[in-house]
N, C-alpha and C positions, 0 to 999 in steps of 0.2 A: 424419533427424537427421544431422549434419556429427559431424566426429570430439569425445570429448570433450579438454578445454581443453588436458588433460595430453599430448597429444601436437601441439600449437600453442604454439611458444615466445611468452617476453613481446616482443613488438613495442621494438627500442632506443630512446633517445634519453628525452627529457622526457616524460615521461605526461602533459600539455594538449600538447605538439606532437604528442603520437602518436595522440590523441583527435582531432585534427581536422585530421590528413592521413587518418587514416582514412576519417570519416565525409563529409569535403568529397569523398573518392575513391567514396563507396559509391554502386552504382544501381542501379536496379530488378530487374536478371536479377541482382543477386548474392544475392535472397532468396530462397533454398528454398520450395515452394508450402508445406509444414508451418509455415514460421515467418509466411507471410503471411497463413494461415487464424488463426491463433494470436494475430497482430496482433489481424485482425477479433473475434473473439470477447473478447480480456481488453478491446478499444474499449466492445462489446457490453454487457460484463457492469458495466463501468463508468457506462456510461449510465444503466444500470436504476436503479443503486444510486441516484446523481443525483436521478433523478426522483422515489423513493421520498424521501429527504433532502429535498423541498421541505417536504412536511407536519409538520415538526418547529420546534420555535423554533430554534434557530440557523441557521437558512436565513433564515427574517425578521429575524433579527435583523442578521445578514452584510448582505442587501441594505438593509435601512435605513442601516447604517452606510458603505457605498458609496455611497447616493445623499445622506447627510451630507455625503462628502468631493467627489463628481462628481455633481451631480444630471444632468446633459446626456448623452443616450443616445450610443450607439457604435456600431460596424459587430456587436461578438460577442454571440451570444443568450446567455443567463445560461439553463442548463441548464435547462429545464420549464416558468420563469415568466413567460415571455410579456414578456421586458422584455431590454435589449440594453446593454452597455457598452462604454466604447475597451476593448481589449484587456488590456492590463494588471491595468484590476480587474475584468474577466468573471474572467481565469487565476485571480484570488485567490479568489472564490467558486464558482466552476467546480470548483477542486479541494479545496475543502470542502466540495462537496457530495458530492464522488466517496468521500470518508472520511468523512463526517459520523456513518454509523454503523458504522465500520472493520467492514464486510461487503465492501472493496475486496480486490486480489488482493494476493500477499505474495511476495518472493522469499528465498527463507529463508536461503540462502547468507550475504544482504546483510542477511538481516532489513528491504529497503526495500519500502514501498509504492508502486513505481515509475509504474503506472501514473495514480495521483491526480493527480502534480506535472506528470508529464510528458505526458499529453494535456488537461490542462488550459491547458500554457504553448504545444504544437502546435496547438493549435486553437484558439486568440485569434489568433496569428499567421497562420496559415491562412486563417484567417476574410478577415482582415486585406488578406492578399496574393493573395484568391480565386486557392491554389490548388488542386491537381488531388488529385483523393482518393489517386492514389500518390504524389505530394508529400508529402504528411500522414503517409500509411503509412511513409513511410522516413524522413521526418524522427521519428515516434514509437518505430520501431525503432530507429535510430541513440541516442536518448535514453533507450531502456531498456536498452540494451546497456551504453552508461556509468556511467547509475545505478547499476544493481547490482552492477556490479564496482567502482564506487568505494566503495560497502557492505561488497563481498567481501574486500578487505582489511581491512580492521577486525573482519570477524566480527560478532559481539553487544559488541566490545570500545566501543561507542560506545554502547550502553545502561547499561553498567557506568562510565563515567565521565559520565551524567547525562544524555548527548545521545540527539535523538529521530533513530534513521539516515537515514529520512524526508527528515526536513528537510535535515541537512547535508549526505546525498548525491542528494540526490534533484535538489538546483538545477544540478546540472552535468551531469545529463541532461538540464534543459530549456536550458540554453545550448548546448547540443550541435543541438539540435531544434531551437531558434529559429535559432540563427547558420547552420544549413541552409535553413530557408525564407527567409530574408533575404541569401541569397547571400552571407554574410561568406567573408571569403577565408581560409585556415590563420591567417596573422599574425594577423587579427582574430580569429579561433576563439580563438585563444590566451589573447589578450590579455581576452575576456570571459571564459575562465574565472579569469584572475588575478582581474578587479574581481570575480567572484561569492563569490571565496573570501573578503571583507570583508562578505559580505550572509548566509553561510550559518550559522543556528542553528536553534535548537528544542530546549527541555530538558524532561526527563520530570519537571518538578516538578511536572504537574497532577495527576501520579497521587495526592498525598496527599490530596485535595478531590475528586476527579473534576473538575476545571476543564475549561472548553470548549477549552484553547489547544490539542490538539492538533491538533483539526481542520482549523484553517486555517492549519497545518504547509506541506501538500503544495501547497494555495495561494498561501502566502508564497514557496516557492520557484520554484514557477510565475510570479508577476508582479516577483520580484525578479530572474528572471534576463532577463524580457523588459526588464528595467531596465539589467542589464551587457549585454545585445549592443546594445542602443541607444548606450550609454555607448559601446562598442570601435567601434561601425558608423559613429562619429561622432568619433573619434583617441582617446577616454580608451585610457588604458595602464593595465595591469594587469600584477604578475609572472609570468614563463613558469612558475615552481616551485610555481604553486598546490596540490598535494599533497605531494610529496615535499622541501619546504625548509624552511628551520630552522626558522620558524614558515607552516609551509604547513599545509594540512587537519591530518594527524595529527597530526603536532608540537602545531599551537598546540590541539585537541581533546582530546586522548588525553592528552596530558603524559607520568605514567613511566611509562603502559600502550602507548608506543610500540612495544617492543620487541615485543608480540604482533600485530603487521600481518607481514602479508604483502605485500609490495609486487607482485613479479610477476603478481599477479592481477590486477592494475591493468589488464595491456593482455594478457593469458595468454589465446590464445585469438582473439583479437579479430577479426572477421570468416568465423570456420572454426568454432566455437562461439556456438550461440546462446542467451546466459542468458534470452531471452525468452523458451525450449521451457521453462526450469524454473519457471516463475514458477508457484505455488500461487494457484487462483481459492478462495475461499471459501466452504464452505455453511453456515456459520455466523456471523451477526454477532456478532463479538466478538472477541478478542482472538486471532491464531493460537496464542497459547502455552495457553490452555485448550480448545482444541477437540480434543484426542484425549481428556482429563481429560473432555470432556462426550460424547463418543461413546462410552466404557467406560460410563459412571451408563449411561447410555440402553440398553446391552446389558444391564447391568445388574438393570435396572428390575425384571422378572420376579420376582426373588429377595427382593425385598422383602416379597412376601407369604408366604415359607417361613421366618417368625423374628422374633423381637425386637431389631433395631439395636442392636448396641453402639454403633459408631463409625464413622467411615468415612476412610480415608485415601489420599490424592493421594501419588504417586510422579512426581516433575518436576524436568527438567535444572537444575539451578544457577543459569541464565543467568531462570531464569520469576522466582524468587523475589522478588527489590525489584518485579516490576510487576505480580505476578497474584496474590501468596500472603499477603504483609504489607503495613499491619500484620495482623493478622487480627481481630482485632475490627473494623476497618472493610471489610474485605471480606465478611466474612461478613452484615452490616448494608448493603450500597451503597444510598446515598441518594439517587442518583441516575442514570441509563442509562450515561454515564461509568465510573461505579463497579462496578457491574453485570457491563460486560463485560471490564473487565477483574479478577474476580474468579473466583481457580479454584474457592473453597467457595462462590459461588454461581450459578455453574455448575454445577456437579455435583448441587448443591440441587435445581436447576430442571429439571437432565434425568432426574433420578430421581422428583422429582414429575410430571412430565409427559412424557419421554419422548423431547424434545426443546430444544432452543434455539432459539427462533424472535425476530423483532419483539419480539413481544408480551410476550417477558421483560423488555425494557424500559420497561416503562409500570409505574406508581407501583403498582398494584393488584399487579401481581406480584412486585415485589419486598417488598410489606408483607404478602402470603401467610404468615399464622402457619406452613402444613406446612411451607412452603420456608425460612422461615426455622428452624424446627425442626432441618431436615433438615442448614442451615447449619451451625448451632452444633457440629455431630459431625463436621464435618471437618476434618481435621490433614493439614500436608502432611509429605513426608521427602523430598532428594533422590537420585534418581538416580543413580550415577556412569558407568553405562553408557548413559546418554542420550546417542544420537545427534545431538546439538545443536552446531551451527544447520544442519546438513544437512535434518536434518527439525525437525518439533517435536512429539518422540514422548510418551504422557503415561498413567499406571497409574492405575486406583483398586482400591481392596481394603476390600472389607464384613465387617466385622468383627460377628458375630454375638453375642448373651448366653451363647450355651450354647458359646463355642468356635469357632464354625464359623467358617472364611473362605472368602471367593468373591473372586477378582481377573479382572478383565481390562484385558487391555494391549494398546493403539494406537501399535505401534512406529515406524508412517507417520502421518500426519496427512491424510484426506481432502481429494486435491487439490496433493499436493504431490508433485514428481516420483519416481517410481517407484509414484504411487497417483492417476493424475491424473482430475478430473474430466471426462465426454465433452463434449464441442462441443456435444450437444444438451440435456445438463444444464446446461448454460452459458444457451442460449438458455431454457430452461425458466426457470430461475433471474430472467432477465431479464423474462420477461412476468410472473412473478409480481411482481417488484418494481415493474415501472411498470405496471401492473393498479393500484396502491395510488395514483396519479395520473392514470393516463390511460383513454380509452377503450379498447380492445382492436385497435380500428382502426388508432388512432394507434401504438398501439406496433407493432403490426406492421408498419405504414409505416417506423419507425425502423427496425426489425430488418432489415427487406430492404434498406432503405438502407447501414445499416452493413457487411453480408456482401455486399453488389456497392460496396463502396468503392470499389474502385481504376478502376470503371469510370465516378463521376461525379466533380464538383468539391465544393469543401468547402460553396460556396454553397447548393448542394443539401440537403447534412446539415443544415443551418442552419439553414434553411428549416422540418426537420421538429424541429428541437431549440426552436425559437419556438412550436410551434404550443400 
């Protein structure tokens, strides 16, 4: 690992000029071999997810609707399904399927799902420009580097004023990745992330419904930003102030939650620290902010049979509350996979009836489980104030007994998130499980070799076994 951030000043000047003198300068020997295994594997762990994501309706439903608006195939394969689109709108289902069941990886700093949007919009492009698997690799480094630090400033402050981080940060790591496989020059770097900053939303209103829009978040920013570097690649002008101006990202975002950014993290760091080493891989599908809430039940579990249940109560950072805790009569009810995961009382339901959180908690049968929902009804959240939040996403539960007794245990890291990181080979485990639920076993191990010898073929090749 390179030094951390706080001892690498903020890089001067504009933050999009300083983003793409950066990343136009960045090359191969300036990747640490830790940050380029690290690449390989969050690619990796991304794919599986993918291919697990065909089997569900909003993956039919995404590609009907694409072949609605472009029935005429394209050069990029469409993750799993044996079918190919122009670039554009593979990136847009490409990175729906990479979050379809937010089992993708999380950078908690930024709270973004970095790698959905942004090897979604690298790899349309790549495809595209058949190039070279280290082409790929630095152009999706370069895009997660950005990403997350344009998250990092804002914190969780972009979930508390309605925005999903995902989306509004996540499209300026893929203009960073695209405008590098496309040769754009700084001036044109620039200049796309001006036009992206008119393209970049996504609001967490689906959480009242469990609505599908999040999904195709990471997507939208993926082929909206293959939209601004074509626009820059071609003279549109954009503003150089795309974050930092009067109505730039935070400004017109945040409004009078401005004052809690941080700007220097913007470029803090930038080349000498790699937010890629922090990025949190997931072993649970589901929301990050209930997964220590569900790894506690699951230690848990044991103690159920020494007592009669009083209640059961969630201890969680402030920042969980609007998206995991309320209202609670509809979380503790989710009527659908949506709802499900982003709920901490049923979560906690499902890991203490079973032990774990897997898939198969989102299927209709599990969540209309009379114990689990039994088990639902007894949980109250309280917050935290000592929650380490958004460093980690640490999370308490406490079983509260008939006769008195209480049992707690507390998940002060979060499985997978730095300082408790998951192994490379749980990564790859993770992955053949998941595309085991689509593919042959042959197949996927073709993938997997492919992906962990990246930088020694071209993209055509990944293609190749991403169509099969």
């Amino acid at each position: 690992m390179q030094k951390p951030d706080a001892d690498a000043p903020p890089v001067a000047g504009p933050i999009a000029a300083s983003y793409a003198h950066w990343a136009h300068a960045l090359q191969w020997r300036d990747l640490p071999a830790e940050v380029v295994a690290q690449s390989q594997h969050l690619i990796l762990d991304a794919l599986g997810i993918a291919l697990a994501s065909g089997r569900y309706p909003f993956a039919q439903q995404t590609w009907l609707a694409m072949q609605d608006l472009c029935p005429s195939t394209g050069p990029v394969p469409v993750f799993g399904m044996q079918a190919h689109l122009p670039a554009r709108d593979a990136a847009l289902i490409n990175g729906l399927l990479i979050h379809g069941l937010d089992y993708d990886d999380t950078h908690p700093g930024s709270v973004v799902h970095a790698t959905a949007s942004v090897l979604a919009a690298a790899f349309s492009v790549a495809c595209q420009q058949d190039s070279s698997g280290e082409d790929l690799l630095l152009a999706y480094v370069a895009g997660m580097e950005v990403a997350t630090r344009v998250g990092m400033v804002a914190g969780g402050v972009f979930h508390k004023a309605g925005f999903h981080p995902t989306a509004v940060a996540g499209i300026f790591g893929c203009v960073i990745a695209v405008a590098r496989l496309w040769g754009l020059d700084e001036a044109q770097t620039v200049q796309a992330q001006g036009i992206a900053l008119s393209m970049a939303g996504g609001t967490l209103e689906f959480l009242k419904e469990g609505a599908g829009t999040k999904r195709f978040h990471p997507g939208w920013a993926a082929s909206s930003a293959i939209v601004a570097v074509a626009l820059a690649r071609r003279g549109m002008s954009g503003p150089s102030t795309a974050y930092e101006g009067q109505y730039g990202l935070y400004a017109s975002h945040l409004g009078t939650a401005l004052g809690a950014c941080r700007m220097e993290l913007a470029t803090q760091g930038l080349g000498v620290a790699w937010e890629l080493m922090r990025v949190a891989v997931k072993p649970i599908p589901a929301c990050h902010f209930v997964h220590a809430c569900i790894d506690a039940a699951s230690a848990l579990r044991p103690e159920l049979a020494r007592g009669e249940l009083s209640h059961i109560v969630a201890r969680v950072a402030q920042g969980y509350v609007p998206v995991v805790c309320e209202p609670v009569a509809q979380k503790r009810r989710p009527s659908n996979a949506y709802e499900a995961q982003f709920s901490v009382q049923y979560g906690i339901a499902t890991a203490l009836r079973h032990g774990k959180f897997g898939l198969q908690a989102l299927e209709p049968e599990a969540m209309q489980d009379p114990l689990t929902q039994a088990l639902a009804d007894k949980v109250r959240y309280e917050v935290d104030p000592d929650a380490d939040y958004p460093k980690y996403f640490p999370g308490e539960v406490v079983l509260h007994f008939a006769d008195g007794r209480q049992v707690v245990h507390q998940e002060p890291i979060n499985r997978g998130a730095p300082g408790r990181p998951i192994a490379h080979a749980d990564i790859v485990a993770k992955f053949m499980d998941n595309a085991a639920l689509a593919w042959p076993v042959s197949a996927a191990s073709a993938l997997r070799d492919g992906v962990l010898n990246l930088p020694h073929i071209r993209t055509r090749e990944l293609a190749q076994w991403l169509a099969a």
